[in-house]
Residue frames as a rotation matrix with the C-alpha (Angstrom) as fourth column:
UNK 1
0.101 -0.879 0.466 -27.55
0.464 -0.372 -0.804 1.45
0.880 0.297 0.370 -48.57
UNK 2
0.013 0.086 0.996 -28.46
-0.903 -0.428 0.048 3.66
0.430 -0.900 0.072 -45.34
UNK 3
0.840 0.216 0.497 -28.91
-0.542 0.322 0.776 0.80
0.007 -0.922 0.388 -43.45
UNK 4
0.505 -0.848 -0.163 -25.27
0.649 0.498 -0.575 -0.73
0.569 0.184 0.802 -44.65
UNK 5
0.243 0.059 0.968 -24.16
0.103 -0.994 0.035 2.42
0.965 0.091 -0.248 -43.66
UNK 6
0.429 0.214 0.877 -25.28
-0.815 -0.327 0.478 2.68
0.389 -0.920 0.034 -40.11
UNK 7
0.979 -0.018 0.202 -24.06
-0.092 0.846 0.525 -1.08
-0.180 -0.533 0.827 -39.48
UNK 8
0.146 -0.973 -0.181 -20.42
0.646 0.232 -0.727 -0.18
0.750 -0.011 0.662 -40.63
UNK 9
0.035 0.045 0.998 -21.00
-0.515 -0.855 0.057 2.78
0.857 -0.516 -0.007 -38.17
UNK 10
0.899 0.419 0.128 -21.76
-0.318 0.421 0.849 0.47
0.302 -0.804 0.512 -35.37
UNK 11
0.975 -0.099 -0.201 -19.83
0.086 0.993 -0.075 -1.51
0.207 0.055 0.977 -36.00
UNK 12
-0.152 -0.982 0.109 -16.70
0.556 -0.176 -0.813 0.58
0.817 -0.063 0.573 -35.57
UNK 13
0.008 0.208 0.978 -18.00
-0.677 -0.719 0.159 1.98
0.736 -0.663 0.135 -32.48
UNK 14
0.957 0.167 -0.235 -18.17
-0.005 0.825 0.565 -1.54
0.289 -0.540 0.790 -31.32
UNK 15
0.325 -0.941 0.091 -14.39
0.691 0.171 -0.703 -1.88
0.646 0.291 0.706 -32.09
UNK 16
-0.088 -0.595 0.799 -13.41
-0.308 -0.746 -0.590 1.45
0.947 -0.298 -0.117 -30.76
UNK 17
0.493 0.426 0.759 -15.26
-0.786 -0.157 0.598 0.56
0.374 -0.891 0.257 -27.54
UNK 18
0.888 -0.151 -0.435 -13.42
0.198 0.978 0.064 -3.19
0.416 -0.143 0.898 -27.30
UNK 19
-0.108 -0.988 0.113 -9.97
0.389 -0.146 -0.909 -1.40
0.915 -0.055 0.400 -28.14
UNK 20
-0.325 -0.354 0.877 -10.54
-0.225 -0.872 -0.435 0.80
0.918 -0.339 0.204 -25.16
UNK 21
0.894 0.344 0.285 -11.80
-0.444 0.604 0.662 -1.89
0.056 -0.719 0.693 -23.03
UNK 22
0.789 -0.564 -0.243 -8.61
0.479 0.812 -0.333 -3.62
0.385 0.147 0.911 -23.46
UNK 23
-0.248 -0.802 0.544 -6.39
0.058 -0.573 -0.818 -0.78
0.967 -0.171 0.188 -23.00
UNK 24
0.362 0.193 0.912 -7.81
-0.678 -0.617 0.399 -0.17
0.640 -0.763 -0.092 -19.82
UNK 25
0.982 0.140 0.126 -7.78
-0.188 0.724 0.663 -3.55
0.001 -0.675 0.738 -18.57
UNK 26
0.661 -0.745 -0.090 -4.02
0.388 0.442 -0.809 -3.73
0.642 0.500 0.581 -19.72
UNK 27
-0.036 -0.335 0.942 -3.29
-0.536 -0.789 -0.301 -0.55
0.843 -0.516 -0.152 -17.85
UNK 28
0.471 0.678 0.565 -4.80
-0.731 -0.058 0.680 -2.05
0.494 -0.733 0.468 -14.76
UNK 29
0.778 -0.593 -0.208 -2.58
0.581 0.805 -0.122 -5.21
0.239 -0.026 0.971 -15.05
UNK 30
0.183 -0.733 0.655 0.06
0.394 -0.556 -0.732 -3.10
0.901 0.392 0.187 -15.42
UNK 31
0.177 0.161 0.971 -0.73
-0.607 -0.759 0.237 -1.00
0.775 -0.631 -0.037 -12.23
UNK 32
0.718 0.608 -0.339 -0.80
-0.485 0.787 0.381 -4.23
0.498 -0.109 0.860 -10.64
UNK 33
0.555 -0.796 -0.241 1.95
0.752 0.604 -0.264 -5.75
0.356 -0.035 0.934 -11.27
UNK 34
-0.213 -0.598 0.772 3.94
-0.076 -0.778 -0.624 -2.49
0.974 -0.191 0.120 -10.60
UNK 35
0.406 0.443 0.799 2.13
-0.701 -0.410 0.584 -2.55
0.587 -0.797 0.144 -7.02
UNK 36
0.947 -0.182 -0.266 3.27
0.250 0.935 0.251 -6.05
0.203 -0.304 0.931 -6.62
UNK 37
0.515 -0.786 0.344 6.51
0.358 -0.167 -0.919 -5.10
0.779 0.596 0.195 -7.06
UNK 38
-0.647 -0.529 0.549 7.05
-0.345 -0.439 -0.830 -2.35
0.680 -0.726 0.101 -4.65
UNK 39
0.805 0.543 0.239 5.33
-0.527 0.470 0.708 -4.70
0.272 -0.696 0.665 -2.13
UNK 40
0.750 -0.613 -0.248 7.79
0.615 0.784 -0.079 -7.34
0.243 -0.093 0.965 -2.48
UNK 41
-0.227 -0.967 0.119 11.17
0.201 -0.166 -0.966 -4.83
0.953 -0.196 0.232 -2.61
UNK 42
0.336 0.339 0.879 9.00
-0.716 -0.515 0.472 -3.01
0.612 -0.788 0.069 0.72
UNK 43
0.980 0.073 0.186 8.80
-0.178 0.742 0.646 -6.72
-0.091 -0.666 0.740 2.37
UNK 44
0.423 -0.905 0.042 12.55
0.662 0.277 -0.696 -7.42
0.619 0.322 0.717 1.36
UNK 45
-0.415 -0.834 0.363 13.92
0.089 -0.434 -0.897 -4.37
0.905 -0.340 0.254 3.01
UNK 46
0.639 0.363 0.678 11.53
-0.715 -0.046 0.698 -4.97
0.285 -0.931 0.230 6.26
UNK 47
0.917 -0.205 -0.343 13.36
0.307 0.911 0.275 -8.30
0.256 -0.357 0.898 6.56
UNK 48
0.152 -0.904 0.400 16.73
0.681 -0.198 -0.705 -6.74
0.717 0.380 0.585 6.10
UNK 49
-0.474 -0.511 0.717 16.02
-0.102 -0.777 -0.621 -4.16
0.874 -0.368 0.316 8.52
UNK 50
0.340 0.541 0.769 13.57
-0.896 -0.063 0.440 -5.29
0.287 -0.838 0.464 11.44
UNK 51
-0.915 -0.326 0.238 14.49
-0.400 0.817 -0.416 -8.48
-0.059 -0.475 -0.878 13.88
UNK 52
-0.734 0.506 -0.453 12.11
0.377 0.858 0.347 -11.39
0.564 0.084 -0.821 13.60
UNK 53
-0.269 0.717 -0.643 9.93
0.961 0.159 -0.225 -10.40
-0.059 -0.679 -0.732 16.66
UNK 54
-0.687 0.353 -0.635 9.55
-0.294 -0.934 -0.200 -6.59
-0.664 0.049 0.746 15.61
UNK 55
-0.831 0.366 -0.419 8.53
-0.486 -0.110 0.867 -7.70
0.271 0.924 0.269 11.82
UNK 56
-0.523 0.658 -0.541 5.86
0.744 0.662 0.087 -10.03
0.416 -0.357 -0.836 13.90
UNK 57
-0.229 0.368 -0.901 4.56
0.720 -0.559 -0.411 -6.98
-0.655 -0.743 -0.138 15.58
UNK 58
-0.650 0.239 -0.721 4.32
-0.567 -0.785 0.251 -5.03
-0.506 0.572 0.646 12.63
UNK 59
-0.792 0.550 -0.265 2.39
-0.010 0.422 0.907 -7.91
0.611 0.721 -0.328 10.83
UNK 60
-0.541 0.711 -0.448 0.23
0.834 0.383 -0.398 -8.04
-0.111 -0.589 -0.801 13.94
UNK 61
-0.261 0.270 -0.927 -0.38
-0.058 -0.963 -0.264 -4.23
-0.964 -0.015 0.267 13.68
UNK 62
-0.787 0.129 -0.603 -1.25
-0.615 -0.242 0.751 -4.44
-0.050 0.962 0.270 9.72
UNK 63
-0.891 0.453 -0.035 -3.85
0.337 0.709 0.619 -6.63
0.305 0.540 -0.785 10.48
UNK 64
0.317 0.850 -0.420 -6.01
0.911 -0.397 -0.117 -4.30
-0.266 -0.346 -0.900 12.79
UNK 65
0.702 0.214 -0.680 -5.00
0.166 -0.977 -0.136 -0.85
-0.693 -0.017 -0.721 11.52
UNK 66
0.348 -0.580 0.737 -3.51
0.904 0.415 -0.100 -1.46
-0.247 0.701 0.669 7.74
UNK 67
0.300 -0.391 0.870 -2.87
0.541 -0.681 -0.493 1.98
0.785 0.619 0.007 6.99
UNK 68
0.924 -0.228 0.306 -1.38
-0.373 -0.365 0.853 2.58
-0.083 -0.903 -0.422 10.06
UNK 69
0.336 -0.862 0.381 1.11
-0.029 0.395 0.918 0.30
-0.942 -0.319 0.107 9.24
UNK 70
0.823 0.237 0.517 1.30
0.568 -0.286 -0.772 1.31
-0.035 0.929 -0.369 5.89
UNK 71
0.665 -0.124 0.737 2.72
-0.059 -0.992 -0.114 4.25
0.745 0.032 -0.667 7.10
UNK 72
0.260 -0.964 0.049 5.75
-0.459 -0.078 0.885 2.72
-0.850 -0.253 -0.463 9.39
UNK 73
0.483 -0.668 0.566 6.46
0.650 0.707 0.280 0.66
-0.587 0.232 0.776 6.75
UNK 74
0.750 -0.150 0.644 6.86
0.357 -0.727 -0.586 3.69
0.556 0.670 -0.492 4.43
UNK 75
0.938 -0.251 0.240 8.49
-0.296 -0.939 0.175 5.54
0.182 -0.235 -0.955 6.99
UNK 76
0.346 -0.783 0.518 11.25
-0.562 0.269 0.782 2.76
-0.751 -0.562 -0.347 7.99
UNK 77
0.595 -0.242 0.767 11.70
0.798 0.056 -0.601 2.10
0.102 0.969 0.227 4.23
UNK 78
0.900 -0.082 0.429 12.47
-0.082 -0.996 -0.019 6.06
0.429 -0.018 -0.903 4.59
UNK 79
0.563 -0.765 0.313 15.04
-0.525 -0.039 0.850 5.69
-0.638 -0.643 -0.423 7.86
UNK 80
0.669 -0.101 0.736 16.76
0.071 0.995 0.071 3.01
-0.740 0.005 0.673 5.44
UNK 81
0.405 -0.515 0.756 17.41
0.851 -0.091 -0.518 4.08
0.335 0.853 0.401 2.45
UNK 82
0.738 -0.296 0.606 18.54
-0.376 -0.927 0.005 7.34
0.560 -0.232 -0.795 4.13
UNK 83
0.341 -0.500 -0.796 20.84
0.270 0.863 -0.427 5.35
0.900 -0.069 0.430 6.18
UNK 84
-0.290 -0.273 0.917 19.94
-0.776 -0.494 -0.392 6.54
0.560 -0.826 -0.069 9.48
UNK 85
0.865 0.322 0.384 19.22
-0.500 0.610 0.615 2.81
-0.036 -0.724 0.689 10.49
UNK 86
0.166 -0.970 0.176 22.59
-0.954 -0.203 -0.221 1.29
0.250 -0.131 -0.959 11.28
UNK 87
-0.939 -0.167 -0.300 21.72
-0.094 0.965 -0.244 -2.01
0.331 -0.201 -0.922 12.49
UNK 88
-0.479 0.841 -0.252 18.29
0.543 0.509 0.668 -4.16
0.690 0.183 -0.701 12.95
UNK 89
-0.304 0.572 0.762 15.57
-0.881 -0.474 0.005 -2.52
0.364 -0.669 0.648 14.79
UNK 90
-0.978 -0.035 -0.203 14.61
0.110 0.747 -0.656 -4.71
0.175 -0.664 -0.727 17.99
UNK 91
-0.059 0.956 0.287 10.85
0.544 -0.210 0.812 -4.62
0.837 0.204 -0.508 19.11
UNK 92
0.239 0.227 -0.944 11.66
0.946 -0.273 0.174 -2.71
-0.218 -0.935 -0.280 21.68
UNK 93
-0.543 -0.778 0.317 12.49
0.703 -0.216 0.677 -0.04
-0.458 0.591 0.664 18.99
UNK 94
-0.947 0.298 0.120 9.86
0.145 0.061 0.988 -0.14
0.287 0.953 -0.101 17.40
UNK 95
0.028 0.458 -0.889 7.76
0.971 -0.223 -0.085 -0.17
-0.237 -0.861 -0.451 20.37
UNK 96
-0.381 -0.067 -0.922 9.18
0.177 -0.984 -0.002 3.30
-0.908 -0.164 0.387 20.90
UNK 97
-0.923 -0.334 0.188 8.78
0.311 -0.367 0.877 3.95
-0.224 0.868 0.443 17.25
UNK 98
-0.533 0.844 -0.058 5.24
0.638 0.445 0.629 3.15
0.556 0.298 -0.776 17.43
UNK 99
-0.111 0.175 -0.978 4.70
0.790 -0.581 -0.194 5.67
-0.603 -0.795 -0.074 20.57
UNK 100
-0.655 -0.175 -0.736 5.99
-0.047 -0.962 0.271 8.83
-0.755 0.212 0.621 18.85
UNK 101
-0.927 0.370 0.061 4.00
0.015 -0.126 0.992 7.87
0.375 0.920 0.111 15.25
UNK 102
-0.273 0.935 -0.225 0.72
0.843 0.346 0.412 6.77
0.463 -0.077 -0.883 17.05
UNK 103
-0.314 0.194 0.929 -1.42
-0.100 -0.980 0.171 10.28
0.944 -0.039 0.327 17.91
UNK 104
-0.993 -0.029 0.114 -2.15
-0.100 -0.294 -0.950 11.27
0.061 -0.955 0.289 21.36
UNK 105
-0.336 0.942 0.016 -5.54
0.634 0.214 0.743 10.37
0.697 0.259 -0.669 22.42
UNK 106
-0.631 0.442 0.638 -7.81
-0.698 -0.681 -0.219 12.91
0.338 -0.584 0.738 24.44
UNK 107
-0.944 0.090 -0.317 -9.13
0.267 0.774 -0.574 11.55
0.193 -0.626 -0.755 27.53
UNK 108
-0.700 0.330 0.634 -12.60
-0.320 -0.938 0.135 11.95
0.639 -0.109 0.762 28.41
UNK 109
-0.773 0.210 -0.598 -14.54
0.215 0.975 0.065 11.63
0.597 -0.078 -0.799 31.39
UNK 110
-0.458 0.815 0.354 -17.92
0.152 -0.321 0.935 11.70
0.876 0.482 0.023 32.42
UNK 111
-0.997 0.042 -0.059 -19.28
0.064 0.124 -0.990 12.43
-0.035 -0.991 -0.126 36.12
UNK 112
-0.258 0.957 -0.132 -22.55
0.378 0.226 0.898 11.68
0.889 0.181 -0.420 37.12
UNK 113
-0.900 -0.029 0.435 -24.15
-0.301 -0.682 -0.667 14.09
0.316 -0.731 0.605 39.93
């Protein structure tokens, strides 16, 4: 009897532990897809708003410093929907755009006596 007992016990601890394996993993999908998402609408309004040879310069820049470019795309998502962009951004735009966002580096140099 005790040892029936303890094996329906398990045994619904097993369960509980499955159900909440699943939920999570559902959640995660979920998160997923949702990320996918605002990727794609992101990449939709780059096209819409950058000329061919900027969006090439931003893909070049997302491959050596992704959260750098993270952060124009966010920000020229931003200029967009706010509708302070008016017409395509050129790469000479963006150029500039890139100046002002990218921090000042401190120079430093070393003399030898």
């Amino acid at each position: 009897m005790v040892d029936d007992e303890l094996a329906e016990l398990r045994r619904r601890k097993m369960e509980q532990q499955l159900q909440r394996q699943a939920m999570n993993q559902q959640a995660m999908e979920d998160e997923a897809e949702r990320q996918r998402q605002i990727d794609s609408q992101v990449r939709v309004a780059l096209m819409e708003i950058l000329e061919p040879e900027a969006r090439e310069r931003l893909n070049t820049i997302k491959l050596t410093r992704p959260e750098f470019a993270k952060a124009v795309e966010q920000q020229l998502v931003m200029l967009a929907q706010s509708g302070r962009v008016r017409q395509r951004i050129t790469d000479d735009q963006l150029k500039g755009l890139l100046t002002q966002l990218t921090p000042s580096k401190k120079e430093f140099r070393i003399t030898r006596k």
